[in-house]
N, CA and C of each residue as an Amber inpcrd file, in Angstrom:
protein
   306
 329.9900000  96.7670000 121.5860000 329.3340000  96.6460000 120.2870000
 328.4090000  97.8380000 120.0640000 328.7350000  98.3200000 119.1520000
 327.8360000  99.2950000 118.1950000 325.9370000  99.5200000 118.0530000
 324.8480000  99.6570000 119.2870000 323.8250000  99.6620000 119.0210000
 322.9980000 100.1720000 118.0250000 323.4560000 101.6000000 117.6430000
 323.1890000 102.6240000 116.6630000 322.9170000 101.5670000 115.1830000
 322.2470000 101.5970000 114.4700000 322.2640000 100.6700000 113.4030000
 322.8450000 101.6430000 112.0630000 323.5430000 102.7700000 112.0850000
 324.2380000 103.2300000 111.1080000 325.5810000 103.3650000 111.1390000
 325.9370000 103.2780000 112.5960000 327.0320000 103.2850000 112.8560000
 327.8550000 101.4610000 112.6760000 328.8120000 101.3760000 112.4080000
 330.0750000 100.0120000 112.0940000 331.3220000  99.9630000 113.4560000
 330.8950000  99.5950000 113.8040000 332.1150000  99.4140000 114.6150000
 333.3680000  98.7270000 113.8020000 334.5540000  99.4520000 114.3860000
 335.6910000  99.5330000 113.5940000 336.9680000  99.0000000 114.4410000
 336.7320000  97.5790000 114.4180000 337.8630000  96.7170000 115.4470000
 338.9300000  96.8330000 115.0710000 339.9340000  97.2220000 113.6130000
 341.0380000  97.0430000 114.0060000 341.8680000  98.1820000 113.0630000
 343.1920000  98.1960000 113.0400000 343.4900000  99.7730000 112.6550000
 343.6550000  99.9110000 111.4610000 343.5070000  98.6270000 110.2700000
 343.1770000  98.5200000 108.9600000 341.7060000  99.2220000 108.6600000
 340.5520000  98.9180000 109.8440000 338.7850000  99.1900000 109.4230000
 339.2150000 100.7530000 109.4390000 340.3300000 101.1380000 111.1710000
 339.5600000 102.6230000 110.9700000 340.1060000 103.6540000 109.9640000
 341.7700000 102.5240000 109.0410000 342.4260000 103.6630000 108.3600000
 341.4170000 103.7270000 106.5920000 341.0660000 102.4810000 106.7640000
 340.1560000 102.4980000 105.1770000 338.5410000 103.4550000 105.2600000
 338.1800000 103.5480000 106.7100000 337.0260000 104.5400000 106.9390000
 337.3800000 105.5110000 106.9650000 338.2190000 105.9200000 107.8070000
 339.1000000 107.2320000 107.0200000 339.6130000 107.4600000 105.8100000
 340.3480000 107.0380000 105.0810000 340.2440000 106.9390000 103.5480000
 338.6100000 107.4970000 102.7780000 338.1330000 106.9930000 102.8580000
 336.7270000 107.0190000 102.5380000 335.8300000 108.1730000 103.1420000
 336.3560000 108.6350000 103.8320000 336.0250000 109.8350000 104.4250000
 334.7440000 109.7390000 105.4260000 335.1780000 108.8840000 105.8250000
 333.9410000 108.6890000 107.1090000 333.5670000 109.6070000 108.5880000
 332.6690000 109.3150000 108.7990000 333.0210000 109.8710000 110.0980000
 333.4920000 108.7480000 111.4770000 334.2460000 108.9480000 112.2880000
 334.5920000 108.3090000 112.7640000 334.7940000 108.8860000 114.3000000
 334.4700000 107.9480000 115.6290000 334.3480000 108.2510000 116.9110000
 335.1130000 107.4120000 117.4110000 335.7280000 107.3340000 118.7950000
 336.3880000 106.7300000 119.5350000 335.3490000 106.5550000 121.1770000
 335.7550000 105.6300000 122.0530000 334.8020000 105.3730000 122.8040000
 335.7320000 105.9270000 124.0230000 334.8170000 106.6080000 124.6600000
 335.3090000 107.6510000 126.0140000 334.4220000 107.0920000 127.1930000
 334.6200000 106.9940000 128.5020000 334.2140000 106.7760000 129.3390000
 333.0530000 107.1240000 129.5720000 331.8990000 108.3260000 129.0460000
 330.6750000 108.6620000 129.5930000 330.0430000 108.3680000 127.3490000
 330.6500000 107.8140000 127.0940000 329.8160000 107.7510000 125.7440000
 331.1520000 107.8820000 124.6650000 330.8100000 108.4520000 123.4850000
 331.5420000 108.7030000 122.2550000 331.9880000 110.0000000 121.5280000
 333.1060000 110.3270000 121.1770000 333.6100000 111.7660000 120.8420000
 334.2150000 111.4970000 119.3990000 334.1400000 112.7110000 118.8270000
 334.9940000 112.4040000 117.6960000 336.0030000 112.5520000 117.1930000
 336.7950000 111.3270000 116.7690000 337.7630000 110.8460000 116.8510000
 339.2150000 112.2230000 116.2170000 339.8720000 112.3380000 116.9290000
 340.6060000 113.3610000 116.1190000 341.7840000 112.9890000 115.6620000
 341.9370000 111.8680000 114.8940000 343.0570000 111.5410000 114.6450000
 344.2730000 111.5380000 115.2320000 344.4680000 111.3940000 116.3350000
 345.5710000 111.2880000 116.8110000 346.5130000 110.0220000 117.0900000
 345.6680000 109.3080000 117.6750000 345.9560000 107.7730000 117.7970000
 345.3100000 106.5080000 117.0180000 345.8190000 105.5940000 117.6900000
 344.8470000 104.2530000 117.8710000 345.4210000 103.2700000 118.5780000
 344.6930000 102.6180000 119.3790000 345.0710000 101.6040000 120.2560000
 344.1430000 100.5840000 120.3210000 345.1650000  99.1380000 120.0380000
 344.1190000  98.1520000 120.0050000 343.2270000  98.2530000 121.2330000
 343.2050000  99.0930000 122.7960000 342.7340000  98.7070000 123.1880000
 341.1120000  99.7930000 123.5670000 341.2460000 100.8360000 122.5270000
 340.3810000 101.4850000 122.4160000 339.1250000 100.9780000 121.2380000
 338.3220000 101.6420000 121.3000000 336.8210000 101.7000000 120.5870000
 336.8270000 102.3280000 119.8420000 336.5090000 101.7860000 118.3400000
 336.6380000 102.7800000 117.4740000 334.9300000 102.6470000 116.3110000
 334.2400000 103.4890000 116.2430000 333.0760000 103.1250000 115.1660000
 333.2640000 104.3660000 114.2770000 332.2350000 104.1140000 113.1270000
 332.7730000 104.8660000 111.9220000 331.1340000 104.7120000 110.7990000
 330.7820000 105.8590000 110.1050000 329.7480000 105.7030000 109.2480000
 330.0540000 106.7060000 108.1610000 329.2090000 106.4010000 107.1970000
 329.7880000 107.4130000 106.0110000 328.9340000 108.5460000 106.3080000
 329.9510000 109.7750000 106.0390000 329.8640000 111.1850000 106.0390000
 328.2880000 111.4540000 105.7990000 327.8150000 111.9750000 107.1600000
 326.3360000 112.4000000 107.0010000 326.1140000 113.9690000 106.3560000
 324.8040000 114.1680000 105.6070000 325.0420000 115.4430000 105.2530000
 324.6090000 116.3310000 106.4850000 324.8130000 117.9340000 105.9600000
 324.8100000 118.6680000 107.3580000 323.1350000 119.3570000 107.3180000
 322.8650000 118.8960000 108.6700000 321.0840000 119.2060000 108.2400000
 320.6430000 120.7550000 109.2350000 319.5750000 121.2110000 108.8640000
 319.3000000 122.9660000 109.5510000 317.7620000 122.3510000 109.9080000
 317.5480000 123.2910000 111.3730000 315.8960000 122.7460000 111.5820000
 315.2630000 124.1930000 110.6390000 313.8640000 123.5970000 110.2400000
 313.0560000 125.0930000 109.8310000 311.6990000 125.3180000 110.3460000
 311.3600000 126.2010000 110.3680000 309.7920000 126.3350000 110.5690000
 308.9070000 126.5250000 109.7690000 308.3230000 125.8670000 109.1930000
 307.2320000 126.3260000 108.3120000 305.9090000 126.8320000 108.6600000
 305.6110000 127.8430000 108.7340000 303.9520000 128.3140000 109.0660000
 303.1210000 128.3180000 108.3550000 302.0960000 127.4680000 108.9910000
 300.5760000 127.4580000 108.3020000 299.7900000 128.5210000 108.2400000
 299.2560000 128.6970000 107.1170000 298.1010000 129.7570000 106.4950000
 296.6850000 129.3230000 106.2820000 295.7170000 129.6890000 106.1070000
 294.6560000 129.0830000 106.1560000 293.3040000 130.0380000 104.9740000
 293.4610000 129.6090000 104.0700000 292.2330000 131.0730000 103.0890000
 290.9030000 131.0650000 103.4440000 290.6310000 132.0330000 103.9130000
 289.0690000 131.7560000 104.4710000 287.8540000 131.4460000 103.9220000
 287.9200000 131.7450000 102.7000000 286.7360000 131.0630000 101.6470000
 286.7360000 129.3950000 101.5520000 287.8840000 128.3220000 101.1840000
 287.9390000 127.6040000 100.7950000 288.7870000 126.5840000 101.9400000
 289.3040000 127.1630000 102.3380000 289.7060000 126.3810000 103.5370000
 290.9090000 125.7600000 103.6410000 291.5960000 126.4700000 102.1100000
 293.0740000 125.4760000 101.9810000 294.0350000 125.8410000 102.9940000
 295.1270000 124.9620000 102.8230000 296.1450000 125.3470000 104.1140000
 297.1970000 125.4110000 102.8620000 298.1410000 125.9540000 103.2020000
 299.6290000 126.6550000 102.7490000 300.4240000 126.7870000 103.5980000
 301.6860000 126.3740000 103.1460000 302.6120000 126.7520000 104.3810000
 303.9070000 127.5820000 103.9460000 304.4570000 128.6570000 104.7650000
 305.4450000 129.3410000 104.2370000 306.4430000 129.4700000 105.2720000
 307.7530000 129.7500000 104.9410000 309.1010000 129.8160000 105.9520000
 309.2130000 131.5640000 105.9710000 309.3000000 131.6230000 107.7650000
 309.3570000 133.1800000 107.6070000 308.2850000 133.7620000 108.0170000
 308.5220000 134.8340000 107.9630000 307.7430000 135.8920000 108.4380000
 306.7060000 136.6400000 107.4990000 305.8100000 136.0380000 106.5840000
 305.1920000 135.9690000 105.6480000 304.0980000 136.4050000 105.9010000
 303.4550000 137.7740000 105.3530000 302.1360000 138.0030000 105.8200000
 300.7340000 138.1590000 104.9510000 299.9190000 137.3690000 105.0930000
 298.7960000 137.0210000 104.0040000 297.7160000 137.5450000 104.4760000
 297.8310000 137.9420000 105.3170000 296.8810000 138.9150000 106.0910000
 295.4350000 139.4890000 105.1660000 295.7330000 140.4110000 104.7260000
 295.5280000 141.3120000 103.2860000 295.1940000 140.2190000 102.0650000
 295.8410000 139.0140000 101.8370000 294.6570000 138.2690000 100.7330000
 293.9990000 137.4300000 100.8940000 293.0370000 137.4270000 102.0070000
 292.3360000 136.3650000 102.2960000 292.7970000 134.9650000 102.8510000
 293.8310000 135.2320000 103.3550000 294.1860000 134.3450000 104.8400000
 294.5810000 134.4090000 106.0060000 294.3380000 133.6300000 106.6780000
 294.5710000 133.8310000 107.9160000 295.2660000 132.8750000 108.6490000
 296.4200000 133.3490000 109.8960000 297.1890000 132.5130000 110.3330000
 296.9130000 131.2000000 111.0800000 297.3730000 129.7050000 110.7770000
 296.8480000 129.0730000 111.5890000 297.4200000 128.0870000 112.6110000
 298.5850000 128.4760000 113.2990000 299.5140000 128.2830000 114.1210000
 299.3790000 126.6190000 114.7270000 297.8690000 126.3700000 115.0430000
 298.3070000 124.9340000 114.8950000 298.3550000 123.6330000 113.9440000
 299.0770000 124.3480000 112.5170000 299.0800000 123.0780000 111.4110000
 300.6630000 123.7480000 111.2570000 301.1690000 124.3320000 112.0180000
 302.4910000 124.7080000 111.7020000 303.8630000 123.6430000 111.8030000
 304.8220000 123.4620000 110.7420000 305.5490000 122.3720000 111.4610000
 307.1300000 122.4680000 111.6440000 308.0870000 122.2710000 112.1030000
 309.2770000 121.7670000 112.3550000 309.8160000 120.4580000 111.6080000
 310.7240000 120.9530000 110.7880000 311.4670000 119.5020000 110.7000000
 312.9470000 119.9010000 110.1340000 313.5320000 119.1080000 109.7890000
 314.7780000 119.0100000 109.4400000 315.2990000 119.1820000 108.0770000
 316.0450000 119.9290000 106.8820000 316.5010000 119.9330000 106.2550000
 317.7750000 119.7920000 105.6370000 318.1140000 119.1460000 104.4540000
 319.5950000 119.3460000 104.0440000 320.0450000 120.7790000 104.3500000
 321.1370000 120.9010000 104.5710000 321.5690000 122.2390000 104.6160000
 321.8010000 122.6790000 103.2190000 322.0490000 123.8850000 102.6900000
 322.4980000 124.8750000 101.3300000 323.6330000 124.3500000 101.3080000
């Protein structure tokens, strides 16, 4: 059974041909975990789970800035230098996270 709570487990070869239809993504169950499924087979006596098509995500960095009069923070992607208008870098409000991809 399926722990992942986005993932469906896909018991029989009607679930995994209509998740395919639908354009899902879909895995088969392998001895050290789960791979994805490459269409080749199906066997009732394999594992099959399936979720709808995730989008494709990019990590980014955003760096914190800091203006020295007022104290605001700003954050910019890149190699951005504010040097010269009254800010200064402030490396620990900087963050990482995840985006849709372009």
């Amino acid at each position: 059974m399926t722990t992942e709570t986005d993932w469906k487990d896909l018991p029989t070869i009607q679930d995994v041909a209509k998740a395919q239809a639908d354009g899902w993504e879909i895995e088969n169950g392998i001895a050290n975990g789960w791979s994805k499924w490459r269409e080749e087979g199906w066997s009732n006596s394999w594992s099959f789970r399936g979720r709808p098509r995730q989008p494709k995500m990019k990590e980014v960095k955003m760096l914190c800035w800091r203006e020295t009069r007022s104290g605001s923070l700003a954050w910019r992607q890149g190699s951005v230098d504010w040097t010269n208008a009254g800010w200064q870098r402030f490396p620990a409000g900087d963050l990482t996270g995840e985006v849709v991809e372009d």
